[in-house]
N, C-alpha and C positions, 0 to 999 in steps of 0.2 A: 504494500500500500504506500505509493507516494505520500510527501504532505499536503498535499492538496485535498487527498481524500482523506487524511485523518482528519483535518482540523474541519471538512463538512461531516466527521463520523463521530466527532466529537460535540457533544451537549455545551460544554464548558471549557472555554481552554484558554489560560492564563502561563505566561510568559515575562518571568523578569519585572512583574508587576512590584512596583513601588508608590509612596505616597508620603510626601512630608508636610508637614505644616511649620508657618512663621508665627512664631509665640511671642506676644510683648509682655516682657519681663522687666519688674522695676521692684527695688525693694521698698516696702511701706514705709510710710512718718509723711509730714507735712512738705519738706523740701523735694525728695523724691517725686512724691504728687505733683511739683507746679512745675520742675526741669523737666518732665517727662512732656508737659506742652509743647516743647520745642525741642527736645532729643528723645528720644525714643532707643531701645535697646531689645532688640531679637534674639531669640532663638531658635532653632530649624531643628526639629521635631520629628524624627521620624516614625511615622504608625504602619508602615508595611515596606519591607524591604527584600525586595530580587525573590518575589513570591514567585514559583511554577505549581501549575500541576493539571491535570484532564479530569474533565469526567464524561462518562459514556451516555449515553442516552437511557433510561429508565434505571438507573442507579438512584440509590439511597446516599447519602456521603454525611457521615458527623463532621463538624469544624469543629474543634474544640481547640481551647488554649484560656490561660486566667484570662480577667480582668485586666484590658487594657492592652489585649493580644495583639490585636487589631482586626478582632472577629468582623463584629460591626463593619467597620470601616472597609473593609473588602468586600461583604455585600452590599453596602451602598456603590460600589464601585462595578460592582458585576449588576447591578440593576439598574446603573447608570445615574443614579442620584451623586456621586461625586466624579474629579472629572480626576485620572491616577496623575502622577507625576511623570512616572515612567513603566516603561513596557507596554504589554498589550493585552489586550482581552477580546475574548469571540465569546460570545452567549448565542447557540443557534444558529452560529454563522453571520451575524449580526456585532457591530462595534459601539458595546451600550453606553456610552457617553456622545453620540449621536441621537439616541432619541426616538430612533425610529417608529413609525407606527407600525410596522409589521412586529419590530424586535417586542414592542410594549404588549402587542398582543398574545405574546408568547411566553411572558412574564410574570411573575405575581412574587410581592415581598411582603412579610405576612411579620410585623413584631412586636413581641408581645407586653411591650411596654407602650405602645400607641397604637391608636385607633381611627378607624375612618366612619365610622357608625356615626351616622347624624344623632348626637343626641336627646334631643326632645321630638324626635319623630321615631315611628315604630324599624326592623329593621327591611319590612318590606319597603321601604320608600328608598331609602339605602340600595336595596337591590335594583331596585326600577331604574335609578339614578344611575348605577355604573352598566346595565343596559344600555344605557345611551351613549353612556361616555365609550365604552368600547364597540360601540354598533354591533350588539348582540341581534341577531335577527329575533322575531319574534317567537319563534315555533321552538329555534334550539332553547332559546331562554327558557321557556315555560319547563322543556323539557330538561334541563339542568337544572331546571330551580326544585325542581318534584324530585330527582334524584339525592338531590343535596339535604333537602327537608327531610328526604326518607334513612339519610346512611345518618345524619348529623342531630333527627330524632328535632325539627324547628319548629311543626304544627304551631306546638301552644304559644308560641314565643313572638310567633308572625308580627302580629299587630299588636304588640305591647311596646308601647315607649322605649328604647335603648337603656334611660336613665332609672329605667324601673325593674332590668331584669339584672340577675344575679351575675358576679364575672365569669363564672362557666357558660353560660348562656349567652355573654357577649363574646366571650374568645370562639364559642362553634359556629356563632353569628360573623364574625370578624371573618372566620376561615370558609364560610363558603361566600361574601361580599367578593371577598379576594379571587374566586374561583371558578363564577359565575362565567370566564369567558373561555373557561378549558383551557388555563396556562400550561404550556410543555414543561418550565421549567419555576422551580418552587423555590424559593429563597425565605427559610424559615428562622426567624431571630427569636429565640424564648418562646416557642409557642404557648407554653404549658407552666408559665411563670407563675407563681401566686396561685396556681387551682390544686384543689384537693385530688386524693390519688386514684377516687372513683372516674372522677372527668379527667385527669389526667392519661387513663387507662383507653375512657373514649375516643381523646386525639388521638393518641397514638395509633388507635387500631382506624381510622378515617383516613389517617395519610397514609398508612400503608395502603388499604384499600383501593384510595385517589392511584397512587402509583401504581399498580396493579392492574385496574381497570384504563387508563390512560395512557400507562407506559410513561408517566413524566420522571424527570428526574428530580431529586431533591437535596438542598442542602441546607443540612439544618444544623446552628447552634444551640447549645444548649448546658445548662448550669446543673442538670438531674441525668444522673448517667443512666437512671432506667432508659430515659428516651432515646441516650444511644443507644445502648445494648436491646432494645425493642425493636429499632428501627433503623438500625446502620449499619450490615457487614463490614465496611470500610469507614475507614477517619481521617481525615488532615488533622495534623495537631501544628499548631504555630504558639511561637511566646515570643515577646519584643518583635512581633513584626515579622519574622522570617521560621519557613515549615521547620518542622523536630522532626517530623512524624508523615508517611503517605503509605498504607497499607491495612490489610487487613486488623481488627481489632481485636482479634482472637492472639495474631500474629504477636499485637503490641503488649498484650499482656503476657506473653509466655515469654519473650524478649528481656523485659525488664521484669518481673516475677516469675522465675520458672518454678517456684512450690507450689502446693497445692493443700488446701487448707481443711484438713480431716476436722468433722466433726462430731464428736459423740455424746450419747446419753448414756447415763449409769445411773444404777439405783443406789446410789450414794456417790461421797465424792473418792477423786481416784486415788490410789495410794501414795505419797513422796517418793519422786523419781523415777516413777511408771512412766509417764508421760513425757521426760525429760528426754528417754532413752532413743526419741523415733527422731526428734527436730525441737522445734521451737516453740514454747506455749506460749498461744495468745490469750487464752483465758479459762480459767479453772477455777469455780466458783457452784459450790454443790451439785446437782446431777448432769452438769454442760460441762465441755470441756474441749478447746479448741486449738488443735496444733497442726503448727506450719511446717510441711514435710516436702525437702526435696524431691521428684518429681522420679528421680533414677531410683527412690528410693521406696517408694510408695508401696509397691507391692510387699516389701517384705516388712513394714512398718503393718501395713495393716493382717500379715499374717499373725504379727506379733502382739497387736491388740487386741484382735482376737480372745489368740493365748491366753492375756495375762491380765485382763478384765471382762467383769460378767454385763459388755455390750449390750442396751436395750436397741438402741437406734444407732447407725452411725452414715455419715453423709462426705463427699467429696465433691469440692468444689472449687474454683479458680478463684485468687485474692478477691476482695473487693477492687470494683473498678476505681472507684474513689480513692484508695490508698495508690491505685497504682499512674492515673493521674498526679495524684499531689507528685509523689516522686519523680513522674517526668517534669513538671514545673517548676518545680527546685532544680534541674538542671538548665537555664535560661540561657548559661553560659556557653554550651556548645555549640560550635562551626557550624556543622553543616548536618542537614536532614536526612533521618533514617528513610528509605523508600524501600518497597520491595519490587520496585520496575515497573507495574502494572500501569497506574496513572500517572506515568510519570512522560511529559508533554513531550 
């Protein structure tokens, strides 16, 4: 395959993408304040620096990285809301700091700290409203919107004021406003921010569905690792602006945790130095008991537990994704990004 036909077989494909900002910096007191009239003092701020990476068409993809990664800042860039400093970007085969009206129809950026729901009117007015704006013919509308009401469960919700329904009830309202014109590609910030784990469990199982039925792709941030581990085979991880991380998420946890976190029930607690003997206790506290056991080692750890306690339950499972996170973040300091080749542009 030439480049030519990857970068039209590609959904997303960003190259050397950077973005800096000019910051007026002054330090506070009354003198500062009034020289600052007449001199002024910059600084250049980098939030995304010599970013690559692909993505396929009907792909799910996490972006993760802390606070201040330049999560954000790269989806406004890939939906065209900022304009980068450098490199390049293709969405759809489309150059989205152009604008375009094909590219915007093809689009949708969904975050979940802002909202497009008219407030004081219900959210069918809402819907009617971005019918226009994206010249939804009529017949698909009706029939996307009955789809949307039926997977996203909107009946009751129709004609209720925006300012009177619950935030569960505006974030599945928020996510089919956004969806209304069959976007290919999803640009998802915090969908699931602030909602409880029952609606939480709803989006998640909606966007999959969406991608499923549509074939869209999606890339979503997110602060709750269920959401990835729901809804993401693959992750970009970025921190200060430039990738850690382009691969499988299965991948990225065995890479940086290869144990594997035994956990048992007992009908009382376990003897001093039973548990010592396999790996490393994370917690041992009356009938639980939880240790962290090398991976080469597993099988004869758990022949030996077996053995040497009267086992009611016991379970095997990969660290927590959280732990293993935090410890990629604490590394900010590294070169250059793990990838395993796949999406790598």
């Amino acid at each position: 395959m030439d480049k030519l036909e990857q970068v039209a077989a590609s959904a997303i494909r960003v190259r050397g993408l950077c973005k800096s900002y000019r910051v007026f910096k002054r330090p506070g007191g009354l003198w500062p304040a009034v020289r600052s009239l007449w001199h002024r003092e910059y600084e250049e701020m980098q939030a995304v620096r010599d970013l690559s990476f692909a993505i396929e068409p009907g792909e799910r993809v996490g972006f993760l990285g802390p606070n201040g990664a330049g999560k954000t800042t790269t989806l406004k860039m890939l939906s065209g809301l900022l304009h980068p400093s450098g490199g390049e970007i293709l969405v759809g085969g489309y150059t989205p700091q152009l604008r375009q009206t094909a590219f915007l129809q093809q689009i949708t950026l969904v975050m979940g700290q802002k909202q497009q729901l008219l407030w004081d009117l219900p959210p069918a007015d809402t819907f009617e409203l971005n019918r226009a704006v994206y010249d939804v013919p009529r017949a698909q509308y009706q029939r996307t919107l009955a789809e949307l009401t039926e997977l996203l469960d909107l009946s009751q919700v129709m004609k209720t004021p925006t300012r009177q329904l619950s935030l569960g009830e505006r974030m599945k309202c928020e996510l089919a406003a956004a969806l209304l014109h069959l976007p290919k590609v999803l640009f998802l910030d915090e969908p699931t921010i602030g909602l409880d784990v029952s609606m939480q469990v709803t989006l998640r199982q909606f966007i999959r569905d969406y991608n499923q039925r549509y074939g869209a792709t999606v890339l979503l941030t997110s602060h709750y690792m269920e959401d990835v581990e729901a809804l993401c085979p693959r992750v970009l991880v970025i921190a200060k602006g430039r990738l850690r991380f382009d691969g499988e998420l299965k991948s990225l946890v065995h890479s940086l945790r290869p144990e594997k976190r035994v956990t048992l029930r007992l009908p009382g607690p376990a003897p001093a130095g039973v548990l010592e003997k396999i790996g490393t206790v994370v917690q041992s506290s009356g009938t639980q008991a939880v240790v962290q056991v090398p991976q080469a080692e597993l099988r004869a750890a758990m022949s030996y537990l077996l053995d040497a306690l009267p086992v009611i339950d016991l379970t095997v499972e990969d660290p927590p994704l959280e732990e293993v996170m935090r410890e990629l973040f604490a590394e900010t300091d590294g070169p250059a990004a793990k990838t395993e080749g796949a999406g790598s542009p």
